[in-house]
PDB file of N, CA, C, O and CB in Angstrom:
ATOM      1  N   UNK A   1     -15.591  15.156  13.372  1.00  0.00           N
ATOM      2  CA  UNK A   1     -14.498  14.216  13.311  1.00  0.00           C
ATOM      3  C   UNK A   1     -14.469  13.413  14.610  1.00  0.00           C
ATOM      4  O   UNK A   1     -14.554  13.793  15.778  1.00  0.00           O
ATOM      5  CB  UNK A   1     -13.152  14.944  13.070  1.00  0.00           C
ATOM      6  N   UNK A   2     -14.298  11.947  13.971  1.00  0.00           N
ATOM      7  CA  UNK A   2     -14.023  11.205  15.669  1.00  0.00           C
ATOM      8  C   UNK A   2     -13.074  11.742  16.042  1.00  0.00           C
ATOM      9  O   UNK A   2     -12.496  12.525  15.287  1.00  0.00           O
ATOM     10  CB  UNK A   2     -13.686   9.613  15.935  1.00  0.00           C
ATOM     11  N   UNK A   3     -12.456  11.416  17.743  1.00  0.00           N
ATOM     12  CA  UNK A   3     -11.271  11.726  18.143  1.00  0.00           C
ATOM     13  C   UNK A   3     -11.323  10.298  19.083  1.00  0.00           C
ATOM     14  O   UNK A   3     -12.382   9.729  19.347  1.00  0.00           O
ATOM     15  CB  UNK A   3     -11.072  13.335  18.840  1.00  0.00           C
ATOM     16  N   UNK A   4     -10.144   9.885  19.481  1.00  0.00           N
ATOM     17  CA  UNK A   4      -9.805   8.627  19.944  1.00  0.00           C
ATOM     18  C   UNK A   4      -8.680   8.763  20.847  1.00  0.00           C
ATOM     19  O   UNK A   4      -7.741   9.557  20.796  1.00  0.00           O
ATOM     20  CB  UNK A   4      -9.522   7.714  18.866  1.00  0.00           C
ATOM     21  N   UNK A   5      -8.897   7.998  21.544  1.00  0.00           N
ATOM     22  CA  UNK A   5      -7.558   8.395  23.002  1.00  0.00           C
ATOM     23  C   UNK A   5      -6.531   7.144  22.420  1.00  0.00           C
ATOM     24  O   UNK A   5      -5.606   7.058  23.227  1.00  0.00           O
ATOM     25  CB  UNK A   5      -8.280   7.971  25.358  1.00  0.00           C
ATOM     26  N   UNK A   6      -6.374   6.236  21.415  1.00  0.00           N
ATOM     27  CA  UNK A   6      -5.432   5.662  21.512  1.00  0.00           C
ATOM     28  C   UNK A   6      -5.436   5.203  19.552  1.00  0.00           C
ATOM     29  O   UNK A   6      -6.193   5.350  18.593  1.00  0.00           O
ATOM     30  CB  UNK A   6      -5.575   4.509  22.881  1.00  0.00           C
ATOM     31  N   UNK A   7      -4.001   4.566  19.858  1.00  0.00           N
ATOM     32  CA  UNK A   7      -3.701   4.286  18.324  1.00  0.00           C
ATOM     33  C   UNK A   7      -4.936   3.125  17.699  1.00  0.00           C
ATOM     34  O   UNK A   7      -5.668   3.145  16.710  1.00  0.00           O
ATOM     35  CB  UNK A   7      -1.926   3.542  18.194  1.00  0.00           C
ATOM     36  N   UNK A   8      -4.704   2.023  18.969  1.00  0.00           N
ATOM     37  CA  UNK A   8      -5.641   0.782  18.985  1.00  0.00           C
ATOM     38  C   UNK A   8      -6.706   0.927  18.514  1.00  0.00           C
ATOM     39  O   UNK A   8      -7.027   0.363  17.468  1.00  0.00           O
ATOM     40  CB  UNK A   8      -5.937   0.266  20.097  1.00  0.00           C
ATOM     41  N   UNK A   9      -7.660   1.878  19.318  1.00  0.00           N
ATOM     42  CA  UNK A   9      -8.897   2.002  18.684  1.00  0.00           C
ATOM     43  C   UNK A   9      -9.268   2.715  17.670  1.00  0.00           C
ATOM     44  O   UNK A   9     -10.361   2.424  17.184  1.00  0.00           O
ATOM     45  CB  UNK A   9      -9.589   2.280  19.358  1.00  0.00           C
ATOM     46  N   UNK A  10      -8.410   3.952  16.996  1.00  0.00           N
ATOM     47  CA  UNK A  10      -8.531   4.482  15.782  1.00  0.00           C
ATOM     48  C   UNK A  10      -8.585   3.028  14.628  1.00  0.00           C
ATOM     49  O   UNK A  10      -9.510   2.769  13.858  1.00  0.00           O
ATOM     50  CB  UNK A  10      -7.187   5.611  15.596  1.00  0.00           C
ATOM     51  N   UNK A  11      -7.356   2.277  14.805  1.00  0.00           N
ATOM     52  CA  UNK A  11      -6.475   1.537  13.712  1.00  0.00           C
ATOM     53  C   UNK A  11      -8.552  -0.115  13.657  1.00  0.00           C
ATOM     54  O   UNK A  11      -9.163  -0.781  12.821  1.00  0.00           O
ATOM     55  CB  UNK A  11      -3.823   0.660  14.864  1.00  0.00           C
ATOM     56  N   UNK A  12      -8.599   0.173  15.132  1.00  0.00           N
ATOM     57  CA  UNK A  12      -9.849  -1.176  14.679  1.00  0.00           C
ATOM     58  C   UNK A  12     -11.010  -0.127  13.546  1.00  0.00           C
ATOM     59  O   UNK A  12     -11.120  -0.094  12.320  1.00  0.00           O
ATOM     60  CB  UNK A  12     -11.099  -1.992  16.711  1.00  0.00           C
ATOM     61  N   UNK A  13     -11.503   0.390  14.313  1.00  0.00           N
ATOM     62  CA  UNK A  13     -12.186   1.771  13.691  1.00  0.00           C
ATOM     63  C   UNK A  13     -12.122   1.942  12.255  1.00  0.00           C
ATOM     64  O   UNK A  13     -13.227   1.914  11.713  1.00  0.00           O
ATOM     65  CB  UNK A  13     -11.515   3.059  14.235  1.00  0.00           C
ATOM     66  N   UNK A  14     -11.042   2.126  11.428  1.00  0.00           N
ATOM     67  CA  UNK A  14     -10.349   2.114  10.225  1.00  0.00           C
ATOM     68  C   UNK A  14     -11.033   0.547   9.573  1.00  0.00           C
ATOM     69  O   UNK A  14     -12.042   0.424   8.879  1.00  0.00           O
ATOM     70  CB  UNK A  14      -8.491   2.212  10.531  1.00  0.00           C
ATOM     71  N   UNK A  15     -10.294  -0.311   9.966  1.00  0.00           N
ATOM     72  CA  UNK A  15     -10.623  -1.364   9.720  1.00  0.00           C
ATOM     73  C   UNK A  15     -12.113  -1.731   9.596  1.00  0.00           C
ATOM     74  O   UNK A  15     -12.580  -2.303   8.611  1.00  0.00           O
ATOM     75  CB  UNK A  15     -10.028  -1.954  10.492  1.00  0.00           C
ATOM     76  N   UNK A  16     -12.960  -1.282  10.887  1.00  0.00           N
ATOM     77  CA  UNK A  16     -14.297  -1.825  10.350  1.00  0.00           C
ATOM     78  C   UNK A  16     -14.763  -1.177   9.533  1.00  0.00           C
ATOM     79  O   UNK A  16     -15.586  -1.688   8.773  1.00  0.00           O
ATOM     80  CB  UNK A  16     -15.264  -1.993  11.138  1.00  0.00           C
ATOM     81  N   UNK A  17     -14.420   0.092   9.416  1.00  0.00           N
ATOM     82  CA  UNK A  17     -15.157   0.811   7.762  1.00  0.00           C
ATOM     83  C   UNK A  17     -14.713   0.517   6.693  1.00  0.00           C
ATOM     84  O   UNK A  17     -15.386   0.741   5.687  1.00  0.00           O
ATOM     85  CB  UNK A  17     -15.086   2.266   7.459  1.00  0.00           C
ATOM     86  N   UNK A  18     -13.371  -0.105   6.603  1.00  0.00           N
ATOM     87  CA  UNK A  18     -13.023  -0.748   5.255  1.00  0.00           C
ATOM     88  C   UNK A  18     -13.831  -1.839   4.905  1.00  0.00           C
ATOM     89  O   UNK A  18     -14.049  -2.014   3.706  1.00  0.00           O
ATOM     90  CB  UNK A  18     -11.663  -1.230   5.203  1.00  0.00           C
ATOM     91  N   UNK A  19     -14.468  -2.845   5.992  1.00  0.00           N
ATOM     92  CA  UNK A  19     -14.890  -4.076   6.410  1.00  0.00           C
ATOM     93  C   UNK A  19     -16.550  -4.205   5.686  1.00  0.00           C
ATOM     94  O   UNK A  19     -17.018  -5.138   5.033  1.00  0.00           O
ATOM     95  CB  UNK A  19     -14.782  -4.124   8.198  1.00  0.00           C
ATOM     96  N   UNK A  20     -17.286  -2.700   6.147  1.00  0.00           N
ATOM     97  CA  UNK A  20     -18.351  -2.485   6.251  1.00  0.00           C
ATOM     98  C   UNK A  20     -18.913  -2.612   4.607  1.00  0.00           C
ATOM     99  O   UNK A  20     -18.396  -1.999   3.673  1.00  0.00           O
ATOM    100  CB  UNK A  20     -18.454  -1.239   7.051  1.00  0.00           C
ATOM    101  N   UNK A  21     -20.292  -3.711   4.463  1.00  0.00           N
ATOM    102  CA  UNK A  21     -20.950  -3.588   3.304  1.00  0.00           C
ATOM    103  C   UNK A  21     -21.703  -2.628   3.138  1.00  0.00           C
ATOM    104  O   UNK A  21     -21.803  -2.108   2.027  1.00  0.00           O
ATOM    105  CB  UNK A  21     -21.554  -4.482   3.049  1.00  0.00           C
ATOM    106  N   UNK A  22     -22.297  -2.249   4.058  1.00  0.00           N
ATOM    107  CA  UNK A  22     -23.775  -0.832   3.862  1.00  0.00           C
ATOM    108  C   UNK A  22     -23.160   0.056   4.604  1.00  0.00           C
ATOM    109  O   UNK A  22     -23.560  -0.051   5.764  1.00  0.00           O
ATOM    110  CB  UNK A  22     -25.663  -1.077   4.621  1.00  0.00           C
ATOM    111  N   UNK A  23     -22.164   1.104   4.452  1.00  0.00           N
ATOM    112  CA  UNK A  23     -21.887   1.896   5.347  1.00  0.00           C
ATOM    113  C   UNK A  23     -22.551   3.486   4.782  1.00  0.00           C
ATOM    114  O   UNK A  23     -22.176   3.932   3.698  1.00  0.00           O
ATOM    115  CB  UNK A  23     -20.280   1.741   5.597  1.00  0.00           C
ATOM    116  N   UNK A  24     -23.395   4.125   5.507  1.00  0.00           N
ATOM    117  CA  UNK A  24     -24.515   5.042   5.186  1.00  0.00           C
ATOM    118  C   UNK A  24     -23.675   6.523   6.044  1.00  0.00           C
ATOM    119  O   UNK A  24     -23.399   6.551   7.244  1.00  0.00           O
ATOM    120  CB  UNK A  24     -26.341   4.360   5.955  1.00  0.00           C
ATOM    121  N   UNK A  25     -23.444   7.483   5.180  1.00  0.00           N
ATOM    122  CA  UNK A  25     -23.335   8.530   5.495  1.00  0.00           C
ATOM    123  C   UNK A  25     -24.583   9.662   5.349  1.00  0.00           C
ATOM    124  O   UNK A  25     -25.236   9.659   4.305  1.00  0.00           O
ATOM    125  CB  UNK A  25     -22.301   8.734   4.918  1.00  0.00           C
ATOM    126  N   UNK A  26     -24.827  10.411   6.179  1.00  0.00           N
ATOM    127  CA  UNK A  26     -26.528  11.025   6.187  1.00  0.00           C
ATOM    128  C   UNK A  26     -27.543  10.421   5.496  1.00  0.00           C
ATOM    129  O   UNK A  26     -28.312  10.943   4.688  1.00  0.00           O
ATOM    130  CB  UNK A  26     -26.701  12.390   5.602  1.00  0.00           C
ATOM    131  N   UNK A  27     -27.487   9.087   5.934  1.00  0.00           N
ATOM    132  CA  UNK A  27     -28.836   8.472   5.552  1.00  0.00           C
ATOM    133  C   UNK A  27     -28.159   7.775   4.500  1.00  0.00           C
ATOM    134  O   UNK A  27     -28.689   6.664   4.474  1.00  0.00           O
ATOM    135  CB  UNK A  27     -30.190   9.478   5.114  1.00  0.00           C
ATOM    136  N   UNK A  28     -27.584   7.811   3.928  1.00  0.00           N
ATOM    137  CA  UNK A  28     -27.573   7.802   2.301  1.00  0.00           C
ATOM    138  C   UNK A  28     -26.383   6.700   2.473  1.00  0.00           C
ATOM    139  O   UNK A  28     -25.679   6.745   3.481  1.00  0.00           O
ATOM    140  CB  UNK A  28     -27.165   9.523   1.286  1.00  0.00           C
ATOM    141  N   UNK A  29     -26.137   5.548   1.307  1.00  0.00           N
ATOM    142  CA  UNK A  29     -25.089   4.913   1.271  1.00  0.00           C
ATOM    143  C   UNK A  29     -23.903   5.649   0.542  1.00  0.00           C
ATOM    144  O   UNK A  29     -23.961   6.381  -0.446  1.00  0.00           O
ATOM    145  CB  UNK A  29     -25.420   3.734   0.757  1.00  0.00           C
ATOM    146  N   UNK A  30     -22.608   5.190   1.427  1.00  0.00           N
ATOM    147  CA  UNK A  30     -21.709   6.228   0.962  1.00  0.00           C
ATOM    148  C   UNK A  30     -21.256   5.784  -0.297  1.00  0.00           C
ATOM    149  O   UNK A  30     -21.483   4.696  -0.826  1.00  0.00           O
ATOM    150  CB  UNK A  30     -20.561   6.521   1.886  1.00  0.00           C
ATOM    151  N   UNK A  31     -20.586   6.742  -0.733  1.00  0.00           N
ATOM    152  CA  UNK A  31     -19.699   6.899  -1.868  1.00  0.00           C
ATOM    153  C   UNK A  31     -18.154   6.765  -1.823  1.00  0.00           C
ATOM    154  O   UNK A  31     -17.493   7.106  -0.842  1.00  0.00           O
ATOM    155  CB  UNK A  31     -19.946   8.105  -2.326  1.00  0.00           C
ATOM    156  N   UNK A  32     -17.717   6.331  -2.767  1.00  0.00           N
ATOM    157  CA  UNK A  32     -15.923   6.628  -2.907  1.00  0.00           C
ATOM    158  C   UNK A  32     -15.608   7.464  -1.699  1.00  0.00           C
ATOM    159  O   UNK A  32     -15.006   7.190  -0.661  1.00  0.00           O
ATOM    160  CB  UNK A  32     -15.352   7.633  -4.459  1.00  0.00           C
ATOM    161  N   UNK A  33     -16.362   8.894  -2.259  1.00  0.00           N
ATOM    162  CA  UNK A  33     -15.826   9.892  -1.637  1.00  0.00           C
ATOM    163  C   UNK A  33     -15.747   9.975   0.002  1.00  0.00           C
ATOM    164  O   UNK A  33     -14.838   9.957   0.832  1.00  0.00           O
ATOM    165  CB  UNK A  33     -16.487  10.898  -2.149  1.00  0.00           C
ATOM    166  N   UNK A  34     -16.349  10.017   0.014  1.00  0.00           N
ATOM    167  CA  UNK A  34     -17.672   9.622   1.993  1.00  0.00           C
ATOM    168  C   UNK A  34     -16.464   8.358   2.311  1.00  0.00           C
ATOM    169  O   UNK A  34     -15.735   8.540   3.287  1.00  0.00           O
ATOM    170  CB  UNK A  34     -20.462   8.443   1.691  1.00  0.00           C
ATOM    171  N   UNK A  35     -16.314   7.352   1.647  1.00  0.00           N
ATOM    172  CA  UNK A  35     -15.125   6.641   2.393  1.00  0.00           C
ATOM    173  C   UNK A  35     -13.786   6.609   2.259  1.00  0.00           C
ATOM    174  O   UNK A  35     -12.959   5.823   2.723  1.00  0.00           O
ATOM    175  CB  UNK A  35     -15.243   5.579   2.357  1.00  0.00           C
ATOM    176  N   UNK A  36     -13.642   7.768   1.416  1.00  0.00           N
ATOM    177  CA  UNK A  36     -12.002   8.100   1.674  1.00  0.00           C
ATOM    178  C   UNK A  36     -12.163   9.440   2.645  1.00  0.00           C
ATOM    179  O   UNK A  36     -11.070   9.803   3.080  1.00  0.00           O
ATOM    180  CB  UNK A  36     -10.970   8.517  -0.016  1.00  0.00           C
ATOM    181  N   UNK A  37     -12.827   9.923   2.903  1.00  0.00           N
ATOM    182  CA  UNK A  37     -12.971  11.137   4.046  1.00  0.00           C
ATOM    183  C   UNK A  37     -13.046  10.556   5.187  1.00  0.00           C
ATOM    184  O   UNK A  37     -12.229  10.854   6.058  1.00  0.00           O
ATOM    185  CB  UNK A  37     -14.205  12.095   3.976  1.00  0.00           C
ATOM    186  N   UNK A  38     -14.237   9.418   5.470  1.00  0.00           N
ATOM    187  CA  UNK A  38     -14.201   8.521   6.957  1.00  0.00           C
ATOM    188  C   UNK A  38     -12.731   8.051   7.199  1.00  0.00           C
ATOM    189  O   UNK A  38     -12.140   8.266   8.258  1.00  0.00           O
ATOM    190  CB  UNK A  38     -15.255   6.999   6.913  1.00  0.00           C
ATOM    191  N   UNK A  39     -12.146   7.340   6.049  1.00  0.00           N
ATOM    192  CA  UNK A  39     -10.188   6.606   6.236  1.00  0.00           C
ATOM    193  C   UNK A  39      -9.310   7.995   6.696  1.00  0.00           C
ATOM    194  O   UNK A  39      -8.415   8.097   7.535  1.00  0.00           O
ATOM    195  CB  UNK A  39      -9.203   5.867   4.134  1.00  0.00           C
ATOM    196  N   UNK A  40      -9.689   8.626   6.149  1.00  0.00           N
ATOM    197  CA  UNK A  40      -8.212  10.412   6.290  1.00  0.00           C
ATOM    198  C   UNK A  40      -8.486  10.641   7.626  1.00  0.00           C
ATOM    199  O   UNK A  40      -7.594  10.585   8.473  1.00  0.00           O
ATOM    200  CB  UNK A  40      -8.597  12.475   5.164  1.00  0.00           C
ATOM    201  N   UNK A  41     -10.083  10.993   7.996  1.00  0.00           N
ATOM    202  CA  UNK A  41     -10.285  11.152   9.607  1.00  0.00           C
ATOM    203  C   UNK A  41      -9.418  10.613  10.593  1.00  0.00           C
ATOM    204  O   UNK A  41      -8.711  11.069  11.492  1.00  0.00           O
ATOM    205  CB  UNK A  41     -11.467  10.605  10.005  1.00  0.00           C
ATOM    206  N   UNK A  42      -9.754   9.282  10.050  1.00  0.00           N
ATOM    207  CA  UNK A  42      -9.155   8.153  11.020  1.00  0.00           C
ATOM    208  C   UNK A  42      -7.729   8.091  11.158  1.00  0.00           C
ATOM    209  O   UNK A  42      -7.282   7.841  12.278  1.00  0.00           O
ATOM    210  CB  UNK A  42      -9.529   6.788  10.580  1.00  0.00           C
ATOM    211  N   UNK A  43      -6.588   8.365   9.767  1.00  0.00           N
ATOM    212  CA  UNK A  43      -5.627   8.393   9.541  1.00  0.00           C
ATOM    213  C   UNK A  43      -4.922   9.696  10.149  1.00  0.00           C
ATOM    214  O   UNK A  43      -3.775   9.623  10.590  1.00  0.00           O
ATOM    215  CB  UNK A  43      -5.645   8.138   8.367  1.00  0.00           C
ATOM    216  N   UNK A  44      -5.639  10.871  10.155  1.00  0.00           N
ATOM    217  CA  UNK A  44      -5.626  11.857  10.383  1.00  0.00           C
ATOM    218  C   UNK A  44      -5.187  11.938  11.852  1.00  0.00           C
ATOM    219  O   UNK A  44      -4.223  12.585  12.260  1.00  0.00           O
ATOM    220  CB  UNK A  44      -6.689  12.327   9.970  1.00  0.00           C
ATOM    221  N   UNK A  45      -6.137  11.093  12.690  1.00  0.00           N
ATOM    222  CA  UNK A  45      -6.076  11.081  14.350  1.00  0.00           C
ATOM    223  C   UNK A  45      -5.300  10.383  14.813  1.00  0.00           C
ATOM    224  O   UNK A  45      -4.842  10.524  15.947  1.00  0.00           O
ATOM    225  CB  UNK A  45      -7.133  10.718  15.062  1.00  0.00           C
ATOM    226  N   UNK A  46      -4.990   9.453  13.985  1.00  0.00           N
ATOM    227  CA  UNK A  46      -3.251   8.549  14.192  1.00  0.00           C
ATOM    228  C   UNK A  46      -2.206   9.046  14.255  1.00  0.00           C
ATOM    229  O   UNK A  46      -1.283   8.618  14.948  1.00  0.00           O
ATOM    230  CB  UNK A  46      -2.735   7.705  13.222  1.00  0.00           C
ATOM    231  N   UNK A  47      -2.163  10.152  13.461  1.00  0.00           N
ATOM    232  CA  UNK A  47      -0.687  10.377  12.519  1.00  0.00           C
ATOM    233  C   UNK A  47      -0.631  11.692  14.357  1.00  0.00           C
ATOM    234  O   UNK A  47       0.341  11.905  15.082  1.00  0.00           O
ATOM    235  CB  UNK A  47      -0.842  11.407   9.866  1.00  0.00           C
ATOM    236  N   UNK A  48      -2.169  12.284  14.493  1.00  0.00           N
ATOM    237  CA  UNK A  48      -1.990  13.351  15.665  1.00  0.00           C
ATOM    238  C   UNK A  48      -1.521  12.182  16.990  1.00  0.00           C
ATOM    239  O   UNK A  48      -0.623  12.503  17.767  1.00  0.00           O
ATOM    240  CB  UNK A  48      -3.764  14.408  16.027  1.00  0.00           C
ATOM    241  N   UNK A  49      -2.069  11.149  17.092  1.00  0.00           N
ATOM    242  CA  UNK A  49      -1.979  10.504  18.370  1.00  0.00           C
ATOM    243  C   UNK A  49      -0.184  10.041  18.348  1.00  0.00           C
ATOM    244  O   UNK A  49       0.344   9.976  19.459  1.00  0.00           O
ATOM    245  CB  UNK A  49      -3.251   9.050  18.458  1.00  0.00           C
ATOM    246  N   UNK A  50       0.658   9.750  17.175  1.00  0.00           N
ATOM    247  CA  UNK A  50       1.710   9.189  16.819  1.00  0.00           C
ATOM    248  C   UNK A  50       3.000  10.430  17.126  1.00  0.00           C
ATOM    249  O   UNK A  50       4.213  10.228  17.182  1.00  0.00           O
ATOM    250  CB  UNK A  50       1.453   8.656  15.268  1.00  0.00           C
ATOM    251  N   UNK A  51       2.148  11.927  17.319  1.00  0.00           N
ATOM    252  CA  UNK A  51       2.734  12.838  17.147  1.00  0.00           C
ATOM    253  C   UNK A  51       3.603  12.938  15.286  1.00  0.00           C
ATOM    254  O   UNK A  51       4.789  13.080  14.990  1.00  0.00           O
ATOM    255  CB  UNK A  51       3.575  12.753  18.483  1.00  0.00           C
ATOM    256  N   UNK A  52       2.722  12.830  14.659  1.00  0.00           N
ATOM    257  CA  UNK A  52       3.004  12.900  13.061  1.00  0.00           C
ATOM    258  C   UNK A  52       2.135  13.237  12.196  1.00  0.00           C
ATOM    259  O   UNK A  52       1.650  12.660  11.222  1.00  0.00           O
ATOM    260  CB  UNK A  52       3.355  11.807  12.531  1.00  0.00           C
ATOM    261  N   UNK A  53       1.923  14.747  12.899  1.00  0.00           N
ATOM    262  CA  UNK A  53       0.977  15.804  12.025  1.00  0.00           C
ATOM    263  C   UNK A  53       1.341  16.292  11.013  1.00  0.00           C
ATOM    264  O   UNK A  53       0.551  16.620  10.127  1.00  0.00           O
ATOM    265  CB  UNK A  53       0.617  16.883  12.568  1.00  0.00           C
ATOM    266  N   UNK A  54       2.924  16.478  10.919  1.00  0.00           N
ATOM    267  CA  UNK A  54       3.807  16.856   9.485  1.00  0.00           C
ATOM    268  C   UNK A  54       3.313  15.991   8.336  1.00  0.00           C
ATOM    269  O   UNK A  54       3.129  16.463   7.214  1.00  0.00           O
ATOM    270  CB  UNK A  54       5.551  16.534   9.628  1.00  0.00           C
ATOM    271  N   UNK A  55       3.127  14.868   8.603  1.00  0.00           N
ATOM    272  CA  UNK A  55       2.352  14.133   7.434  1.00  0.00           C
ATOM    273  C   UNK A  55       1.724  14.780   6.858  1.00  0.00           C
ATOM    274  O   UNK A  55       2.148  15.473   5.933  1.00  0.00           O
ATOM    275  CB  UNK A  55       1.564  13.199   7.643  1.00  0.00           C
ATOM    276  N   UNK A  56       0.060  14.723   7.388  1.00  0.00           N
ATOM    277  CA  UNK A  56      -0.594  15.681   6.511  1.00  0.00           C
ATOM    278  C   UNK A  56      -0.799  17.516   6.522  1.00  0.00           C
ATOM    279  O   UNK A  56      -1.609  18.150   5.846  1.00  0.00           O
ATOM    280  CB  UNK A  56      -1.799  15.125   6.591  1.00  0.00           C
ATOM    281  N   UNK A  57      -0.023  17.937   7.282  1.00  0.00           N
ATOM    282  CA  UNK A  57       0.291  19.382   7.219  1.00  0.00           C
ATOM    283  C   UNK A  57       1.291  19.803   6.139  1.00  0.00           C
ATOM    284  O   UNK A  57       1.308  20.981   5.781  1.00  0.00           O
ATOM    285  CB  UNK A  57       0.823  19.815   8.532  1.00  0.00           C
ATOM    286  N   UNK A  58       2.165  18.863   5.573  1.00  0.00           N
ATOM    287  CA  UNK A  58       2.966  19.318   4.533  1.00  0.00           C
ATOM    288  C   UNK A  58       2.176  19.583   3.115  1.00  0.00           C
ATOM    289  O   UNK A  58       2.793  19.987   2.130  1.00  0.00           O
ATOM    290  CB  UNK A  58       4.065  18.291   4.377  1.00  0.00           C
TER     291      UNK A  58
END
């Protein structure tokens, strides 16, 4: 999992993988799946950097 020292650079981060035409997870071009796991990561390290882990801990 990335980890990121600020909201800023998670939230660009997010964005360029939504952005991205060929985005390749182990070699391989991703799937649905592979890019809703890269977005949760990302969302994931926000919600910790925001102090709003209850989000996805509930």
């Amino acid at each position: 999992m990335v980890e990121y020292d600020n909201v800023r650079e998670a939230l660009i981060d997010a964005f360029e993988t939504c952005e991205g035409s060929e985005i390749k997870v182990d070699g391989k071009n991703a799937t649905v799946e592979d890019l809703q796991e890269l977005i949760k990561e990302r969302l994931v390290n926000i919600a910790d950097l925001l102090g709003l882990s209850d989000i996805y801990l509930d």
